[in-house]
Every structure is written in C-alpha cells, then in structure tokens.
C-alpha positions in Angstrom: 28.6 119.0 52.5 27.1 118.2 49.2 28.7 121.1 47.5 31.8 119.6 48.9 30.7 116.0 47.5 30.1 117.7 43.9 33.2 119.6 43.5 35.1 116.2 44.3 33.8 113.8 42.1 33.7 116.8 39.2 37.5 117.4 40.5 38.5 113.6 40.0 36.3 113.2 36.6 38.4 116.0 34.9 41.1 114.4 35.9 40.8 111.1 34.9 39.4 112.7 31.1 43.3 114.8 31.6 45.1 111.5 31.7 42.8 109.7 29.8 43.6 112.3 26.2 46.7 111.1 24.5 49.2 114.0 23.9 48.6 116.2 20.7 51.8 117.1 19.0 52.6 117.7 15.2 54.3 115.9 13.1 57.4 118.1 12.9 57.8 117.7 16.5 57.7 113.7 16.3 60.3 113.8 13.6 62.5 116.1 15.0 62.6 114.7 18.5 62.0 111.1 18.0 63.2 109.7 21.5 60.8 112.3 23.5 57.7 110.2 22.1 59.3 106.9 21.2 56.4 104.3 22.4 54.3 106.9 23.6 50.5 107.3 23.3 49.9 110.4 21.2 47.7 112.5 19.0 47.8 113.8 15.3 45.2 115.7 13.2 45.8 116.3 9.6 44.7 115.0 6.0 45.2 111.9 4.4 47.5 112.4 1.4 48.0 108.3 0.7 46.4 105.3 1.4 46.4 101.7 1.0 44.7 98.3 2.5 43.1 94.8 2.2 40.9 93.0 4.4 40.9 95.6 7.6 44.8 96.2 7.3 45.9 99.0 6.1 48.7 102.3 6.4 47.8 106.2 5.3 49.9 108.9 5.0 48.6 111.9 7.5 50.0 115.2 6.4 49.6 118.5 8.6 51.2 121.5 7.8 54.4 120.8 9.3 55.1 117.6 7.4 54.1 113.8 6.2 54.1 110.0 8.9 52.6 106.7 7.8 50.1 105.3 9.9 49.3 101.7 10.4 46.0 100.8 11.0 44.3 96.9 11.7 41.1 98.5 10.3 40.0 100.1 7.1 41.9 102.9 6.1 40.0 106.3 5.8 39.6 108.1 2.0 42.5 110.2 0.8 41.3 113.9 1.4 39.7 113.1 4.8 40.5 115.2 8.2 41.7 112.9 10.4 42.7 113.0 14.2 44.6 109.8 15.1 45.7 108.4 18.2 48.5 105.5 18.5 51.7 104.8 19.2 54.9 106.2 17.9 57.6 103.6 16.9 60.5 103.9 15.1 61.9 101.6 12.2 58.7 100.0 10.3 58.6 98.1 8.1 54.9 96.0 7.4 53.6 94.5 3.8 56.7 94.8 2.0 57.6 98.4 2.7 59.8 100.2 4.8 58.4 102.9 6.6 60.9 104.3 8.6 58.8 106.0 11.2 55.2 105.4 12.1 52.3 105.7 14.3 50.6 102.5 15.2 46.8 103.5 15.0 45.0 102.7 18.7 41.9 105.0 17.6 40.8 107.7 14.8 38.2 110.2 14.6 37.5 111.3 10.4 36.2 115.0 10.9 
C-alpha cells in the first residue's frame, strides 16, 4: 500500500514539473514557424550579442547557433557574452523605446549560465 502511495505522488510530481517547463525550441524554429509559438510560453538558450537598458527595463539580443531574437526584459539586462536560457513569451510585431523589433520574446524568467 505504501509503495503504491509513493509511486503516485512521485507519478503526479513529474508531472506537474512536465507541464510546469516551458517548451525549448531554437530560434530558427521561432522564426521560421512564427504562428506554431505565437503567444506561447517558451524556452531559448544562447549568448547575448547586444544589450541595452535603464532603470530595470531593458531588451538583449540572444543569439544561438541557428540565428539572432530581441528579448524584452522589465529587469536588468544580463552582460553581452553571457549564456543565457530565457523563458517568455513569443509575440510578434514589437516595437518598445523607440525601436521596432519585429519579433520578440517577452522575458517571464532567465537563468545566466
């Protein structure tokens, strides 16, 4: 009875940390397929190649090996040269401080690696 207990609640934990993960994707696959992950939670790793900001607002560029988005960020934006993995939303059309950005992902949360 216990064993059956444990192997639930380890069951429904996994899958609640599943649904919980935004989607990893590159940022080829975002640029080429725009609709499939329009408003959608997901998840980038690459270097920033660009950056910019003032008081906790900010946008970097994230580069991976399959090509360059802007992301938009309410807190400080992270040194150029850093390993990031971002999480956000991707939305199309941006334009915020001035600049037009086309396409971007609206920073929810970041790890710097």
């Amino acid at each position: 009875m216990m064993t059956r207990i444990f192997t639930a609640t380890a069951l429904l934990a996994f899958t609640l940390l599943l649904t919980a993960c935004p989607q990893q994707t590159t940022i080829n696959k975002l640029q080429n397929d725009p609709v499939r992950y329009r408003n959608k939670e997901i998840g980038l790793v690459g270097n920033v190649t660009n950056s910019f900001g003032a008081l906790n607002f900010g946008a970097y560029e994230l580069s991976d090996e399959t090509g360059k988005i802007w992301v938009l960020t309410e807190r400080g934006v992270p040194a150029k040269g850093a390993r990031v993995a971002a999480a956000g939303k991707y939305v199309d059309g941006v334009s915020w401080g001035g600049r037009k950005f086309g396409s971007a992902l609206q920073e929810t949360d970041r790890r710097v690696r």
